[in-house]
N, C-alpha and C positions, 0 to 999 in steps of 0.2 A: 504494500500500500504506500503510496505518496501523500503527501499534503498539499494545498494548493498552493502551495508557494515552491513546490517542486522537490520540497524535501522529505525522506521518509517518513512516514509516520514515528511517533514513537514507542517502541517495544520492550522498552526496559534498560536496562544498561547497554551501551555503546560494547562492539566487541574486547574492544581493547581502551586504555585510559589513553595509554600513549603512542602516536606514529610516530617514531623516527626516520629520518629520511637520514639514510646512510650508507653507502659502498666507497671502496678505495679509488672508482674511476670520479669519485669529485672532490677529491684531491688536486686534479688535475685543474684545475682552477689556482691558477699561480703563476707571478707575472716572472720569477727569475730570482737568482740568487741575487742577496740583497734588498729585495724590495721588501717593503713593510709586510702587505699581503699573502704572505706565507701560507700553501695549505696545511703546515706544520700545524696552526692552531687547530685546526679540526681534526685532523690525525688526533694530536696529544690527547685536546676535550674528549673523544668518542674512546679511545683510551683507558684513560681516568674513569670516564664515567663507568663503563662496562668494567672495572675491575673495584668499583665500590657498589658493584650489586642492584644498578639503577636500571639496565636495559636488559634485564631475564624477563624472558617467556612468564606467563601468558598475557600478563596485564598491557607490555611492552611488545612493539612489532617495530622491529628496522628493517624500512625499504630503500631500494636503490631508485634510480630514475633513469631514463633514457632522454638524451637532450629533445628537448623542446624542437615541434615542428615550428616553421616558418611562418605557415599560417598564425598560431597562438603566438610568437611573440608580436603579429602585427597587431595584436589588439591592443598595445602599447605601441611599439616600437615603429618608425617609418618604414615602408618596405625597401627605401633604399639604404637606410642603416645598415638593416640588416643583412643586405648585399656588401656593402663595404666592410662589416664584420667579417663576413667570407670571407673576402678577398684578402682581405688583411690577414687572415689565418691560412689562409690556401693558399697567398702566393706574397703573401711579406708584405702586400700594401699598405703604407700607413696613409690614412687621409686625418690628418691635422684639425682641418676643420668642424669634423663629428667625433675628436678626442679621441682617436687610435693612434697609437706611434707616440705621445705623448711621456713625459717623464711620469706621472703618475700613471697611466695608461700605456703601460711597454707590450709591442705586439709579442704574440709567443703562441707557436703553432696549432694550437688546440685553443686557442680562445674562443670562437662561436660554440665549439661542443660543448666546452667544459662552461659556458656562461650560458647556454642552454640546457645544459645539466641541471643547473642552480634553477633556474626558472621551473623546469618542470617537477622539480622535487617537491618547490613550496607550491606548486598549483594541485599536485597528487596530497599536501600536507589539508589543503584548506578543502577541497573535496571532499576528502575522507573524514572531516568535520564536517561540512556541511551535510552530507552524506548519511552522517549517525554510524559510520562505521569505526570512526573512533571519540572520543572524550577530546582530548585534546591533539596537538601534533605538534614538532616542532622541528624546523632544518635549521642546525647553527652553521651551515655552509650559505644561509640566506641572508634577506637582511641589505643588499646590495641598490640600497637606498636614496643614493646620487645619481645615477643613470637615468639620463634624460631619451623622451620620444626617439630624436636625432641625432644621440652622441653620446661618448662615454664620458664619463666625470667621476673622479675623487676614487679612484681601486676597481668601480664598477661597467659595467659593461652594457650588461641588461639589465632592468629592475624587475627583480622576481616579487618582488612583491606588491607593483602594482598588476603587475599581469595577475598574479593569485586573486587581487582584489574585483579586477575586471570580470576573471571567471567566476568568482563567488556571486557577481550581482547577475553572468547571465544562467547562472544555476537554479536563479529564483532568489536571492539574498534581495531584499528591500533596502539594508541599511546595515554600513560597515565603518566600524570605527578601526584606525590605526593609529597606533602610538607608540613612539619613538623616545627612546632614552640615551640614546648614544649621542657622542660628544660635540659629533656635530650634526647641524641640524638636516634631517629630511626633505631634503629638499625637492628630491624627482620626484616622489611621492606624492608632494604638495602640489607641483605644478602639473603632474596628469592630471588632478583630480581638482584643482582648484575654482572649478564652476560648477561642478556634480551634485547636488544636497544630498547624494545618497551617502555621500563619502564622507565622517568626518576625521582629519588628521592632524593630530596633536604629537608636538615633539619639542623636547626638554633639553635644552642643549647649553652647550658652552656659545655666547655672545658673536654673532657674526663680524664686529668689531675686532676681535681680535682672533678669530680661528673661521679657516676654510667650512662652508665656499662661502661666508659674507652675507648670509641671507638668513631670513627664519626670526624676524620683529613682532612686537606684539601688533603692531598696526600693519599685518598680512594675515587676511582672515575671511579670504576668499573672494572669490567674483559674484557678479553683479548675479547672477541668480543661485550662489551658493554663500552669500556673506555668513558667517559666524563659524562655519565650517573646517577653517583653519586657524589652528590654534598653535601660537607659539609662544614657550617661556624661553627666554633669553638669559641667561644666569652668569655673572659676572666669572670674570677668571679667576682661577683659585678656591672654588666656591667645594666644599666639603661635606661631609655626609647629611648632617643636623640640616642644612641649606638646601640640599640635593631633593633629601628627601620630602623639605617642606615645602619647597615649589610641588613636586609632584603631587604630596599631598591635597596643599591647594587648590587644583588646577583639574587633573585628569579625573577622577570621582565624579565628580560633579558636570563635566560637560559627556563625559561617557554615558553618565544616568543620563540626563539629557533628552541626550543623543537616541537612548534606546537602543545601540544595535543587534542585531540576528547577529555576527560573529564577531572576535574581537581578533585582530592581529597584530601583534607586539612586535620591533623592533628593540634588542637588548643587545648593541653595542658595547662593550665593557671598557673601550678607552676615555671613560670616563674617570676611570681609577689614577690615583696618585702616581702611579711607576710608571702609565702609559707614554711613550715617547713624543708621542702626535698632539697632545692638549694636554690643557692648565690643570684642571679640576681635580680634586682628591678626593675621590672617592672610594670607597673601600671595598672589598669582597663581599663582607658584611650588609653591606646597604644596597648593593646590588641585588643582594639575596634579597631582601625586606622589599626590594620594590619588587621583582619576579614575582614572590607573594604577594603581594596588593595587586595584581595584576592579576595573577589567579583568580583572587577570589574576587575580583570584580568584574570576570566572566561566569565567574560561577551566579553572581548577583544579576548582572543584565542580561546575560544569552544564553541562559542556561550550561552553561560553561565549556560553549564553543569556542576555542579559541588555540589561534596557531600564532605560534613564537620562534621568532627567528635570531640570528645571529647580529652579523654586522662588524661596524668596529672591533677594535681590539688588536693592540700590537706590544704588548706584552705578554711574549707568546708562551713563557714556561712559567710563571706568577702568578697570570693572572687570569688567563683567559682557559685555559682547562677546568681550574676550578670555579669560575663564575659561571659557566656555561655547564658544568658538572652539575652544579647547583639547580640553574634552572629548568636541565631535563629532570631532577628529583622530583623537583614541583610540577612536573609537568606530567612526570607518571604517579606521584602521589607516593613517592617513594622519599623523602626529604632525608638529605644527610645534614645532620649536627653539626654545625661548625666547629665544633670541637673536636672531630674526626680526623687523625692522623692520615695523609695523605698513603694510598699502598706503599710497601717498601716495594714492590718491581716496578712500580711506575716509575720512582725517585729514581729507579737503577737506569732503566732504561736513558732517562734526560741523562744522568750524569754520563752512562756509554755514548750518549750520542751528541750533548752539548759540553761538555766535561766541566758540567760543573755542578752543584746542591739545588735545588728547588723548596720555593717551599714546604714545609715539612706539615703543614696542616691546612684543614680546608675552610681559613677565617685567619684573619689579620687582626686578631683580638682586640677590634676595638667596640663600643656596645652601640654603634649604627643607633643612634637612638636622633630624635628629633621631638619640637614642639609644632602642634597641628595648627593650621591657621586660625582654627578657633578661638587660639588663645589669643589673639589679637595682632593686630599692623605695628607694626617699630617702623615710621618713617625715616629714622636716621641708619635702618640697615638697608645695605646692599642689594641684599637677597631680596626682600620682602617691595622694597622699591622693584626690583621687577616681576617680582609676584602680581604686585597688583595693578604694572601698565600692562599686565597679559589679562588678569582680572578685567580692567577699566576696559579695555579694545575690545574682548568679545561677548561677556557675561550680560550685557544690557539686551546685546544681538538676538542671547539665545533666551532672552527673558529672566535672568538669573540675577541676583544681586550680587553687584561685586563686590561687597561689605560685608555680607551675609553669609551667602549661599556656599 
């Protein structure tokens, strides 16, 4: 049986809590030795995760993906893009001006498959939510968030996850909310969708003032027949857990209720953290964790706890991003590890065999990620809280919400 809105009926528990989307051919997603973009991070994370007991049968299903036909990536992507992708992968062409060949953007022979890999992993992730074949799903090889219609930007190529969002709405999905935690702001994302009201996209980032690509104000907040839709918090540099989390606090809850959506799709970035090379922000392991859960369960509250979670950012690749992303496939299969959980001794071995040197020894930065809610009140002479409330002030009126209040 369906429902009219194209989705299955429902029959009780979902087969499985969690999809992961995972095999060693998306790896292959990797611009070159040297480059930040390593698919070292996903290797390590899926690693980690699988040897702290988070991706066993039966709750848990890891699937692979077959790259993305040409057809689905045009429901984003320009058709000539994605011709010059070819080519740039088939025959070494760089075109400059759609961001191939670029120093962020280094051509390498497998780029259309392995960035068509990425796409179809998160579109098989958010189907099989919509679907009811699983609870939740999550690909930390996704999350490739800067990729624009006609060109690649900032590591990314394609953006898998407006194409997921695309297929979720012609699935029958009425209304999808995306939100963005990674360090800098969503940008592709916003501009596919930035006149859609089906769409809405919220993302919490370090200040376009001082961190790539420069964009993502609280006074951008959609087009002319999608205004309040886009939502962005701007958060100073340097801005740390207590701050991190009470923008988010402020902010995503309350336009997500809103908002109402049938699925929820998270972008979970982790170069948000203090050792990341790429940006300011010091954020912890810890608070990472704490938002992953505030995200859960705020699918579990509005969409009945449909919701697919992606990767993204992150180039703190033995620190930080194994176990932030460890972390939040736990929560994604309802499996949570303790921060207080010594990291495997074969994991530590393997990094020290392969990067010669100690990794973190556990899975939290012992610090206690703690925060005050906006409830407690505005401090106009902090930082933080001044761009709390020009992200409050810009859309909260839009969506009918008080920015004082609500």
């Amino acid at each position: 049986m369906t429902a009219t809105d194209g989705r299955p009926t429902a029959t009780g528990r979902p087969p499985v809590t969690a999809r992961v989307v995972w095999s060693t051919e998306l790896l292959a997603y990797d611009f070159g030795f040297g480059h930040p973009m390593t698919s070292d991070r996903i290797d390590l994370t899926i690693a980690l995760a699988a040897q702290l007991g988070i991706l066993e049968e039966p709750d848990v299903e890891v699937v692979g993906a077959e790259p993305a036909s040409d057809a689905l990536l045009a429901t984003v992507h320009d058709p000539e893009y994605v011709a010059a992708v070819h080519a740039a992968a088939e025959r070494g062409v760089p075109d400059l001006v759609r961001g191939l060949g670029t120093r962020d953007d280094p051509l390498f022979p497998q780029m259309h498959d392995a960035a068509a890999r990425v796409v179809a992993g998160t579109v098989d992730a958010a189907l099989a939510v919509w679907q009811g074949r699983a609870e939740h799903a999550v690909n930390v090889g996704g999350g490739l968030h800067h990729a624009r219609p006609g060109a690649a930007s900032g590591f990314c190529v394609y953006n898998d996850a407006a194409v997921a969002i695309r297929e979720l709405l012609a699935a029958g999905a009425q209304r999808v909310a995306y939100v963005d935690v990674d360090a800098h702001h969503g940008d592709g994302v916003q501009a596919v969708f930035w006149d859609d009201p089906r769409v809405l996209t919220v993302s919490v980032h370090e200040t376009g003032h001082a961190l790539f690509p420069g964009t993502g104000y609280p006074t951008e907040t959609g087009g002319p027949h999608a205004d309040g839709t886009a939502v962005n918090v701007a958060l100073p540099s340097r801005t740390g857990d207590a701050g991190w989390l009470r923008a988010i606090d402020a902010v995503v809850p309350a336009v997500v209720r809103d908002f109402a959506p049938d699925v929820l799709v998270t972008q979970h970035g982790c170069d948000t953290h203090l050792m990341d090379p790429l940006a300011t922000l010091r954020v912890s392991v810890d608070a990472q964790l704490v938002a992953s859960r505030l995200l859960h369960d705020l699918a579990h509250e509005v969409c009945d706890g449909r919701w697919v979670a992606l990767g993204g950012g992150g180039y703190a690749i033995l620190d930080v991003v194994p176990r932030t992303w460890a972390h939040l496939l736990g929560v994604a299969a309802h499996r949570p590890v303790d921060p207080a959980t010594p990291v495997p001794q074969l994991w530590l071995d393997v990094v020290r065999q392969r990067y010669g040197r100690q990794a973190v020894a556990r899975m939290t930065d012992e610090v206690p990620a703690t925060f005050k809610p906006w409830s407690t009140g505005y401090d106009p002479a902090d930082d933080v809280d001044r761009a709390i409330r020009a992200t409050r002030g810009a859309v909260f009126p839009t969506l009918g919400l008080d920015p004082d209040l609500d």
